[in-house]
C-alpha positions in Angstrom: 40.6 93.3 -12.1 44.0 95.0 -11.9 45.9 92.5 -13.1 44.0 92.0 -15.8 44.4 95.8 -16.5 47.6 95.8 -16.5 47.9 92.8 -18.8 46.6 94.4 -21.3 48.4 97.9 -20.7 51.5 95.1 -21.1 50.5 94.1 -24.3 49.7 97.4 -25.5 52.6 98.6 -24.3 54.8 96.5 -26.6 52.9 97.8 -29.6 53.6 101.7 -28.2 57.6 100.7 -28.1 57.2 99.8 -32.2 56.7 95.9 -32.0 54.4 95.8 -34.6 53.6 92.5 -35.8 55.3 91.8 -38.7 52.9 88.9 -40.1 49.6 88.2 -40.4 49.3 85.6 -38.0 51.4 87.3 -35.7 48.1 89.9 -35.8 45.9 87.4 -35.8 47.3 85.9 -33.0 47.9 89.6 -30.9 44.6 90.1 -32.4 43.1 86.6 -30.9 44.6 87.1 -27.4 43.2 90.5 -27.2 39.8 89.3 -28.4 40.1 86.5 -25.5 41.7 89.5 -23.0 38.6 91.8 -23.5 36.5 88.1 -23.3 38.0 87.5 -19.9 37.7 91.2 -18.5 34.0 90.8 -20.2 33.3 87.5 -17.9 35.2 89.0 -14.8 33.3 92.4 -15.5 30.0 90.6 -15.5 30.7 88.6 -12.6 32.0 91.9 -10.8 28.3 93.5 -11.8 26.5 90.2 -10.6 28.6 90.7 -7.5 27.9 94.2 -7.0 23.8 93.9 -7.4 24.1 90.8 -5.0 25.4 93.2 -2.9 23.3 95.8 -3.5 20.2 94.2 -3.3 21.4 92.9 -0.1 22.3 96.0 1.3 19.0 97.4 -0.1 17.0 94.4 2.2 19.0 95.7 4.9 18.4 99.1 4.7 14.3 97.9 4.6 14.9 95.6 7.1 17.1 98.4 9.0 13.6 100.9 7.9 11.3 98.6 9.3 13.0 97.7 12.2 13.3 102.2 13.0 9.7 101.9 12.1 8.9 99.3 14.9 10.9 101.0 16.9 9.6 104.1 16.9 6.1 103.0 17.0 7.3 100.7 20.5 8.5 104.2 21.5 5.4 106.1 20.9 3.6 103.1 22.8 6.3 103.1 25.7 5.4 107.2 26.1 1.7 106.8 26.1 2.3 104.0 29.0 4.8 106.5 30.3 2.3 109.5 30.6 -0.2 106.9 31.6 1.8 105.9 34.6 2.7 108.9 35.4 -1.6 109.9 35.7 -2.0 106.8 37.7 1.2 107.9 39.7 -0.9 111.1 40.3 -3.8 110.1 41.1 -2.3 107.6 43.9 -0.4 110.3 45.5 -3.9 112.5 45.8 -5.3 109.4 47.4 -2.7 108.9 49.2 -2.4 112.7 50.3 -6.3 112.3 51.6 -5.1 109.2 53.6 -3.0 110.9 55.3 -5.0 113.7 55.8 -7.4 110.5 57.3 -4.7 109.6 59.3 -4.2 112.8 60.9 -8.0 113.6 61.1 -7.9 110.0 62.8 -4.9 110.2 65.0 -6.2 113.6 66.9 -9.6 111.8 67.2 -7.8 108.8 68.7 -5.8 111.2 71.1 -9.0 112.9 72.1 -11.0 109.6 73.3 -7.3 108.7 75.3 -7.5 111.7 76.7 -11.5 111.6 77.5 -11.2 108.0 78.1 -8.0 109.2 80.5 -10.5 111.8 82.2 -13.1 108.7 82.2 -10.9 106.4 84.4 -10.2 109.4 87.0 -13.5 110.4 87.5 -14.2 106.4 87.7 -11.4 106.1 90.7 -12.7 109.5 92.4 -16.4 108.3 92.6 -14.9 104.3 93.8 -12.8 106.3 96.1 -15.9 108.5 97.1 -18.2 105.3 97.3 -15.3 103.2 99.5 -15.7 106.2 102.0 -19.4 106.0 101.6 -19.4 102.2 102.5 -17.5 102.6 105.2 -19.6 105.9 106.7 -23.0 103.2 106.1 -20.9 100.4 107.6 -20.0 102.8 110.7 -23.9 104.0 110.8 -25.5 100.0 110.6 -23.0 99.2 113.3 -23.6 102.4 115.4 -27.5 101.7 114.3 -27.6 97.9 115.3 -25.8 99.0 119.0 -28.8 101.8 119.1 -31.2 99.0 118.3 -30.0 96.6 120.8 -29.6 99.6 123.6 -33.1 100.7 122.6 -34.3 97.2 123.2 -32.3 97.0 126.0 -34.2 99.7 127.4 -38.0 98.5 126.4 -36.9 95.4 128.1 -36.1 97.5 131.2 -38.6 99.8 131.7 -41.3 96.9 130.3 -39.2 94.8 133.7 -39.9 98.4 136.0 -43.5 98.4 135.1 -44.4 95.3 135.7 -42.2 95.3 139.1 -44.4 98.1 139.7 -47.7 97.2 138.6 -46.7 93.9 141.3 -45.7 96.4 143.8 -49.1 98.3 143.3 -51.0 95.5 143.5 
């Protein structure tokens, strides 16, 4: 476009400097050219305007596209939060629960430790009483045996005096 500016500035110019055309076809002609110079600039302006509203219109489907793409992303955004805050109530809630497992736990792991230490108490008292029940067995063991040599000295004796009475009911005789 500049050149074509200063094209006709050139021409012009020679008119300013007192070259004025000394015929009538010399007009015509300076006429002519600048009827085809403001033809051309006419044709390039045109093409420059068709350019420009190309342009235009293409940056104005960008921009929408550019809107509509903000739009979608602020609408993925307000979406994302709501997950966010929903997460974040789930998160909540699985840290109570998991506060009153603990809590379990705890309750749990002193009940545990109270059975050990009952069951503990358990197995003691179980080893006194075998202990006290070994003696026992061996005290009945000790009374059978001194029982049984009773017995047999007891016997020993009916069989003796039984043997003196009869020796004496033969002597009486």
């Amino acid at each position: 476009m500049e050149d074509w500016f200063y094209f006709i500035l050139g021409d012009l110019s020679s008119f300013n400097q007192g070259l004025v055309p000394s015929t009538l076809s010399e007009l015509t002609q300076v006429v002519g050219c600048l009827v085809d110079d403001i033809e051309a600039a006419k044709n390039f302006s045109a093409s420059q305007v068709e350019s420009l509203a190309v342009n235009f219109n293409s940056m104005i489907s960008e921009r929408d596209e550019a809107l509509m793409s903000l739009s979608l992303l602020k609408e993925q955004q307000e979406v994302d939060l709501q997950e966010k805050d929903e997460l974040r109530l789930q998160c909540s809630v699985l840290q109570n629960e998991l506060n009153l497992l603990n809590r379990e736990v705890s309750i749990k792991s002193a009940e545990l430790e109270r059975a050990k230490t009952e069951i503990s108490r358990g197995q003691q008292e179980i080893r006194i009483i075998l202990r006290q029940l070994h003696q026992l067995q061996s005290e009945l063991e000790r009374y059978f045996l001194l029982s049984r040599d009773q017995s047999k000295l007891l016997e020993a004796s009916a069989q003796l005096q039984s043997r003196s009475t009869a020796l004496l009911l033969k002597a009486n005789i």
